[in-house]
C-alpha positions as CSV (number, residue, x, y, z in Angstrom):
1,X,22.0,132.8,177.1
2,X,23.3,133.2,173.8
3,X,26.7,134.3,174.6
4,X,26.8,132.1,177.3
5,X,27.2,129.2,174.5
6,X,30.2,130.6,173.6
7,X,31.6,128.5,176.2
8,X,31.0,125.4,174.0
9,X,32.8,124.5,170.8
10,X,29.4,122.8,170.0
11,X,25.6,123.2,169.5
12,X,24.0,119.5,170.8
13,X,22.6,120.1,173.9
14,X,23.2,116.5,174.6
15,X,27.0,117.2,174.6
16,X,27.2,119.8,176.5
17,X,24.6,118.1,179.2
18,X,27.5,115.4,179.0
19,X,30.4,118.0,179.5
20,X,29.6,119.7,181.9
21,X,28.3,116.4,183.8
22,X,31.7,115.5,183.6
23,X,33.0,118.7,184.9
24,X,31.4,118.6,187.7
25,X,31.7,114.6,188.4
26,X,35.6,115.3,187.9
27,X,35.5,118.2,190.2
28,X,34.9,116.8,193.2
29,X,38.0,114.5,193.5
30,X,40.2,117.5,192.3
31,X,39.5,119.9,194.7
32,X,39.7,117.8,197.3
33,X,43.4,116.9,196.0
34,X,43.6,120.6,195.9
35,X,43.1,121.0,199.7
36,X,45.6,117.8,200.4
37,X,48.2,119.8,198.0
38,X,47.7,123.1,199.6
39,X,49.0,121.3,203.0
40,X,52.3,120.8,201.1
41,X,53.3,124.5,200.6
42,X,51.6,125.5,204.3
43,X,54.1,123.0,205.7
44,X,57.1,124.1,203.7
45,X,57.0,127.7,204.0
46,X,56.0,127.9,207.7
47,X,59.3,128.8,208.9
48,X,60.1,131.1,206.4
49,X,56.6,133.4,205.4
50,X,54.2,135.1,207.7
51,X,52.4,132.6,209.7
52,X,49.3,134.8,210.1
53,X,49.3,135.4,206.1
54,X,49.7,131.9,205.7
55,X,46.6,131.0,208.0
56,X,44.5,133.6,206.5
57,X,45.3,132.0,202.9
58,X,44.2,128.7,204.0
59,X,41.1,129.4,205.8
60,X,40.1,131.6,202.7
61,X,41.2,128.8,200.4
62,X,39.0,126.7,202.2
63,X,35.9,128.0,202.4
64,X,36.2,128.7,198.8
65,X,36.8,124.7,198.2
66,X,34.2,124.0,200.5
67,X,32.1,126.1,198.6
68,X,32.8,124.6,195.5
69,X,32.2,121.1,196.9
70,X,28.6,122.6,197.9
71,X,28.1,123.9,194.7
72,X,29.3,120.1,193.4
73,X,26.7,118.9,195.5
74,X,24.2,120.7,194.6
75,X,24.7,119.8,191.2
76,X,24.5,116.3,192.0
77,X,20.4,116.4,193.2
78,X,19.6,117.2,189.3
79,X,18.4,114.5,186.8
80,X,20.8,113.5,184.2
81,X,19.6,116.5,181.5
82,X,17.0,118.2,184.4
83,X,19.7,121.4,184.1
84,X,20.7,124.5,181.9
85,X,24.4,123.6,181.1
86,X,25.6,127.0,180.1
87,X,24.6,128.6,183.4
88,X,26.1,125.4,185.8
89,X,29.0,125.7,183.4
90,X,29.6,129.6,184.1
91,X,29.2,128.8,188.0
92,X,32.2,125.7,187.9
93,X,34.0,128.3,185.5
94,X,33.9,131.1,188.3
95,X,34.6,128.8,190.9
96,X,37.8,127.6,189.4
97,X,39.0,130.9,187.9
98,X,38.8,132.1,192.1
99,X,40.3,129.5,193.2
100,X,43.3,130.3,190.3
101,X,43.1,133.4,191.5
102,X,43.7,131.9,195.3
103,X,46.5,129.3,194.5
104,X,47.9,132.9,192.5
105,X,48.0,134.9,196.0
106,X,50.3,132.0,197.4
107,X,52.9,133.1,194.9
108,X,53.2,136.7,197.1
109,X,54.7,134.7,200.5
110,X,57.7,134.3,197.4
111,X,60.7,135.2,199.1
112,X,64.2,135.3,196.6
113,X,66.1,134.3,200.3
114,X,64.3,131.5,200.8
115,X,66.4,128.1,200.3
116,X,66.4,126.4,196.9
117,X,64.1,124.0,198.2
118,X,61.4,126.1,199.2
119,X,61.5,128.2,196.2
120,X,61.5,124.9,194.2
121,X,58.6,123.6,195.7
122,X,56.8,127.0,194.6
123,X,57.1,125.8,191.4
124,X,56.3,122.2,192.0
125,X,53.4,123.0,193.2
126,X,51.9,124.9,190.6
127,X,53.4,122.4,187.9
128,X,51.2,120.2,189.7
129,X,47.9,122.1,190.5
130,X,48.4,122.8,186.7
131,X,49.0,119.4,185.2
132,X,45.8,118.0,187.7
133,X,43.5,120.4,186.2
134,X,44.3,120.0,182.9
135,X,41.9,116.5,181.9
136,X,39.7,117.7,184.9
137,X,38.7,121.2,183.5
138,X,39.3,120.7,179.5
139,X,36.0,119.0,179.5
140,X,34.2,122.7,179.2
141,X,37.7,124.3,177.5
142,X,37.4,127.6,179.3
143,X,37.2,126.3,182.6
144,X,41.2,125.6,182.3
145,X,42.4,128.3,181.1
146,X,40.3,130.3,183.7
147,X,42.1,128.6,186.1
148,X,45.4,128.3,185.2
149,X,45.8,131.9,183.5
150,X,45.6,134.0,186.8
151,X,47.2,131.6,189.0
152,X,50.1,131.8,186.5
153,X,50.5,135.8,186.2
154,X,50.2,135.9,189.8
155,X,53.3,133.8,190.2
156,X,54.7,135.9,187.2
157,X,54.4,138.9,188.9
158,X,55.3,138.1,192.4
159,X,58.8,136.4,191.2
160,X,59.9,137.9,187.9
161,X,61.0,141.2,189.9
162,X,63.2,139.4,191.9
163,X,64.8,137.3,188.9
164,X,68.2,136.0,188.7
165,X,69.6,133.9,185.7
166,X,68.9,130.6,187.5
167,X,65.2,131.4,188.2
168,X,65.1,133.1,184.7
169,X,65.9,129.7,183.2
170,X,63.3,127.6,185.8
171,X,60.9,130.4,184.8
172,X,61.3,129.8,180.9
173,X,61.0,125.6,181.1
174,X,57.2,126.8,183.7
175,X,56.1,129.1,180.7
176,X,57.1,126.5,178.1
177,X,55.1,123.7,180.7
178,X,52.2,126.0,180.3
179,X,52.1,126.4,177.0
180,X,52.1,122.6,176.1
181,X,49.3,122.1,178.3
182,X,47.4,124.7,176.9
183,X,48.0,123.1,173.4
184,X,47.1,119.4,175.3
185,X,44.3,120.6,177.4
186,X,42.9,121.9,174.2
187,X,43.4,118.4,172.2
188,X,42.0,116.5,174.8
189,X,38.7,118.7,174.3
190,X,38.5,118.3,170.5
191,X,38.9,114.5,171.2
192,X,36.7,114.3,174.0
193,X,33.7,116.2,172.1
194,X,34.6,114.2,169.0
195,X,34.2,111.3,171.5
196,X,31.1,112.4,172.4
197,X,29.6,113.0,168.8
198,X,30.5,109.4,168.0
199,X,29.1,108.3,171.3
200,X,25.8,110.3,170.8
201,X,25.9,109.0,167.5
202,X,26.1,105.4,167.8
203,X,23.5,105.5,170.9
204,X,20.5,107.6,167.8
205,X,21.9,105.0,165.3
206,X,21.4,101.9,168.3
207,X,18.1,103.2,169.2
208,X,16.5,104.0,165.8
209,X,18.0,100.4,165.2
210,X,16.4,99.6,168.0
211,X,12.8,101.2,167.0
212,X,13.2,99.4,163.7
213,X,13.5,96.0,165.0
214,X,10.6,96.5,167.4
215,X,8.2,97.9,164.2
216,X,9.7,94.9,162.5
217,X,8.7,92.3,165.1
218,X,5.1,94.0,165.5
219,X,4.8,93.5,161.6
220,X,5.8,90.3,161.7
221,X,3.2,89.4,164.1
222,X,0.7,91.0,162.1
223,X,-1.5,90.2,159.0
224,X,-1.4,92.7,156.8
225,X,-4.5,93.3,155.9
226,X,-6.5,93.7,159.1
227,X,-3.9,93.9,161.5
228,X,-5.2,91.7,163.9
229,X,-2.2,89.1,164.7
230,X,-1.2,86.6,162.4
231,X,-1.1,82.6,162.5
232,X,2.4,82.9,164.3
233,X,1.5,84.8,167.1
234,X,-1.2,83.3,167.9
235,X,0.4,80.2,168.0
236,X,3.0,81.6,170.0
237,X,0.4,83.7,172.4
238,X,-1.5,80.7,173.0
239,X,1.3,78.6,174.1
240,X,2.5,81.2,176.2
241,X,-0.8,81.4,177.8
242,X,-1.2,77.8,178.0
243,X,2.2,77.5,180.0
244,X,1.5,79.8,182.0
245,X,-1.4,79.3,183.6
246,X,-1.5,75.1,183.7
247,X,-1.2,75.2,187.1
248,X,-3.5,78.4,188.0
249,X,-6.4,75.9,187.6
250,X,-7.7,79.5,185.2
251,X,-10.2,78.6,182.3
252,X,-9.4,79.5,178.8
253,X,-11.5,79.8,175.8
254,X,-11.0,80.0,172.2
255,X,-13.1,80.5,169.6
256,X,-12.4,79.6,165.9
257,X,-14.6,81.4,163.3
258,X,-15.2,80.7,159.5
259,X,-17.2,83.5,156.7
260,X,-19.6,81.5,155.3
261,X,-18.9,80.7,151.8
262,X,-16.3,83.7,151.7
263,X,-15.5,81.8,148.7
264,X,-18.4,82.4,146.3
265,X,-18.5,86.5,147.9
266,X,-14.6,86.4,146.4
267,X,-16.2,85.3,143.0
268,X,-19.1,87.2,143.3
269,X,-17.8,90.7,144.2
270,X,-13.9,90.2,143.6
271,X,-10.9,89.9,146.1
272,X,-11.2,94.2,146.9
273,X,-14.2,93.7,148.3
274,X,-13.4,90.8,149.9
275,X,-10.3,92.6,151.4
276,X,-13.2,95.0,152.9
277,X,-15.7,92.0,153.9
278,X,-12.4,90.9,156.1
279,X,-11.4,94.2,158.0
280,X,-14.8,94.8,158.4
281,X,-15.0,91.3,160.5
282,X,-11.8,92.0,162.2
283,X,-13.3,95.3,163.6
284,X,-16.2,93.6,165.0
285,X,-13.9,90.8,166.7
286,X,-11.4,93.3,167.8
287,X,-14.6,95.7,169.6
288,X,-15.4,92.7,171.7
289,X,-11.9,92.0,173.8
290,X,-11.6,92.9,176.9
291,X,-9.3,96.2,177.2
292,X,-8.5,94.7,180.7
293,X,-7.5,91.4,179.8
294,X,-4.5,89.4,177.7
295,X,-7.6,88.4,175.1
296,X,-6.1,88.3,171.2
297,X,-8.2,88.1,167.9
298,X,-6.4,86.9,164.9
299,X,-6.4,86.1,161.2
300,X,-5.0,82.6,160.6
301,X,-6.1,81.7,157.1
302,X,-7.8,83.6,154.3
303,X,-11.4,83.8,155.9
304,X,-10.8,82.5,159.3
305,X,-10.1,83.8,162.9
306,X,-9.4,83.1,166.2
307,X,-10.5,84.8,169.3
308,X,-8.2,83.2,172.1
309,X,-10.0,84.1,176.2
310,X,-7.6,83.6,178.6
311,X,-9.4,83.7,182.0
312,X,-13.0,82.9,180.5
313,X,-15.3,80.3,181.4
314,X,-17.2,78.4,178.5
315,X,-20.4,80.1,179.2
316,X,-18.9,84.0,179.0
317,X,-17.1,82.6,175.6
318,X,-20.8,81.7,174.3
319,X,-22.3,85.3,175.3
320,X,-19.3,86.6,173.5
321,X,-19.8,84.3,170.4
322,X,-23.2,85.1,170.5
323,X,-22.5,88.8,170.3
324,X,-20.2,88.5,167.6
325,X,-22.7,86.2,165.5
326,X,-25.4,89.1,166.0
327,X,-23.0,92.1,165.5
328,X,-21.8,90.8,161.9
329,X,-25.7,89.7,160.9
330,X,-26.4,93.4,161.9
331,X,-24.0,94.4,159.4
332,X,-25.8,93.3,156.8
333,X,-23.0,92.6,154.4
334,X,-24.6,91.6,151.1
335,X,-23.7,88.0,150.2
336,X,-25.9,87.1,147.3
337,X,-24.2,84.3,146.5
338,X,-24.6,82.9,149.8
339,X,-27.6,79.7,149.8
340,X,-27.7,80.5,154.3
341,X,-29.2,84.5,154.1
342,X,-28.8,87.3,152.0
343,X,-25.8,88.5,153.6
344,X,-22.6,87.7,155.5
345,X,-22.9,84.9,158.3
346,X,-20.2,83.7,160.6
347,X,-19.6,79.4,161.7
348,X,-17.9,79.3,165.2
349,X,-16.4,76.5,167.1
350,X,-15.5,77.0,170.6
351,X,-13.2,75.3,173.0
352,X,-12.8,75.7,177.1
353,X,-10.8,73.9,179.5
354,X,-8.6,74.7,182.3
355,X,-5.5,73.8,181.0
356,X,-3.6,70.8,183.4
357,X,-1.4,69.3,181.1
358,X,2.1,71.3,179.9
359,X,2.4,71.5,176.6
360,X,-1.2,70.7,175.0
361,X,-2.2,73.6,173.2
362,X,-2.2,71.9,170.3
363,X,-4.8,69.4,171.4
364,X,-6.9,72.8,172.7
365,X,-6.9,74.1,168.9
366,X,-7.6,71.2,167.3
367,X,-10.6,71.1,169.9
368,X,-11.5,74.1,168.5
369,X,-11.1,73.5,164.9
370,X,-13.3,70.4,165.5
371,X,-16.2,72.4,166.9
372,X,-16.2,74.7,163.8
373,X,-16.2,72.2,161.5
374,X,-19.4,70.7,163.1
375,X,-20.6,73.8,163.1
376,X,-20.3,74.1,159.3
377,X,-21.4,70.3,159.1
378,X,-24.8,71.2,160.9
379,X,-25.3,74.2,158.1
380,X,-22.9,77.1,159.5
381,X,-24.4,80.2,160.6
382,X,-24.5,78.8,163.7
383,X,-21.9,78.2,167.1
384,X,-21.0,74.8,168.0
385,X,-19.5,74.2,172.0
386,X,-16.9,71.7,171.8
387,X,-18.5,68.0,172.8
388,X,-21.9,69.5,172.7
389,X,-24.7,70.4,170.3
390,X,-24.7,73.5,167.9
391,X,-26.3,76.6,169.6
């Protein structure tokens, strides 16, 4: 495998994935020219070579197109990196240097008493097999010059024997021919693979762009310190919610919760562990939504959060309140400066309704916002239902 990557000029797999792609993409139209051009010399040199020879070149010059097409085909059936270029690259690189090898055998019907035209159309011919192949086989350099190089001697050998100064000088402009698209079929590579790096390049530099807007956005939706979403989103969530599903005749529920007295803890044992007090409410309210469900906790001022339900009826939104309530008073989070209990205690307010007119969300929250602040008016610790008595 090793010296097969000598067929490259470069190390990124992704590159050579994408060159020899477009070798074989490219190769299908030009062997199918080649079997149209092939026609051309059949036609003209019927009257003057061996029509048996010339019948036998054909059908062997088509089964080896054929074959090529197959092998074309095959290709085709892989994903767009499911392959191992340096093998699919030697195969296309045989198949072309045979069928150099073939269009080099046509050279032999060469006969110096042909007419002018005939003998000229030789070398049209192979100007033009030459000149197609050049952009279709430089993608993978060596696939040109395995083409064109035996194809070339072939005709060198078969006509320079039987050389007079006119074919001498039509012979010197060919070699010249080849050699500039040797030195152009090996530009176009190094521009093509340059192409290619750039290409590669700006689609790593897109994506990690890309990546970073996305961890952007997520931070930007998030409060820092316990990660649940911030204000924003939840805003932003909510309304979506709400829009959506006005007209699915779907409950929703929301719960708004305040830390009772998280001031005096603050004073009491300082902002760090306050910070901890926080995450360690977060982790209860993120443990009760539903992994099935669109439900969102979030942090939307220093010591309150929202839970938002989407498809929950008020009486699942209590149980759930409930739960929360007797999660943190299991906690046991000393709050000494509390007057309620001896440690940390949660006020909720909580807000259902099927959601029939577009655009009030607003009116849901402030629903919500109303229920917790009864709940804090009736002594906190406890869970007020919106247009009802605390629980």
């Amino acid at each position: 495998m090793r010296s097969l990557s000598l067929l490259f000029s470069h190390t990124n797999n992704d590159i050579k994935h994408e060159q020899v792609r477009l070798l074989f993409h490219q190769g299908s139209t030009i062997i199918l020219l080649g079997i149209i051009t092939a026609l051309i010399p059949i036609s003209m040199f019927w009257n003057y070579a061996d029509q048996g020879l010339l019948k036998l070149w054909f059908i062997i010059f088509l089964f080896l197109s054929f074959g090529r097409l197959y092998l074309n085909y095959r290709f085709s059936k892989y994903e767009e990196k499911d392959f191992l270029p340096e093998w699919w690259a030697l195969l296309y690189i045989i198949g072309t240097f045979l069928s150099g090898i073939t269009w080099g055998i046509l050279a032999f019907f060469y006969d110096t008493n042909w007419p002018v035209v005939q003998q000229l159309t030789l070398f049209v011919v192979y100007t033009g097999i030459i000149g197609g192949s050049m952009n279709t086989n430089s993608s993978v350099f060596v696939a040109f010059p395995a083409f064109y190089i035996p194809a070339v001697l072939l005709l060198m050998i078969a006509t320079i024997p039987e050389i007079d100064e006119g074919k001498l000088s039509l012979s010197t402009l060919f070699v010249i021919y080849i050699v500039l698209m040797y030195v152009s079929a090996k530009k176009f590579n190094r521009r093509l693979v340059n192409a290619l790096e750039l290409s590669f390049e700006n689609e790593k530099l897109a994506y990690e762009l890309f990546k970073n807007n996305e961890q952007l956005d997520a931070l930007s939706k998030r409060d820092g310190l316990t990660h649940l979403q911030n204000r924003r989103s939840m805003e932003n969530f909510l309304n979506e919610i709400w829009n959506n599903d006005f007209l699915k005749t779907k409950p929703l529920s929301m719960l708004f919760i305040d830390i009772d007295h998280f001031k005096n803890y603050n004073d009491t044992y300082g902002h760090y562990e306050g910070d901890k007090c926080l995450i360690k409410i977060a982790d209860v309210l993120n443990s009760h939504l539903s992994p099935n469900t669109k439900d969102m906790a979030a942090r939307f001022g220093g010591e309150e959060f929202a839970v938002i339900l989407p498809d929950t009826d008020e009486k699942e939104a209590l149980a759930i309140a409930k739960a929360i309530k007797e999660e943190v008073n299991e906690l046991h989070i000393v709050h000494s400066s509390s007057d309620i209990k001896p440690y940390v205690t949660l006020s909720m307010g909580i807000v259902c309704q099927i959601p029939e007119t577009y655009e009030h969300h607003r009116d849901f929250a402030i629903l919500a916002d109303q229920a917790l602040y009864k709940a804090k008016e009736e002594g906190r610790d406890t869970i007020v239902v919106s247009g009802k008595n605390s629980v």
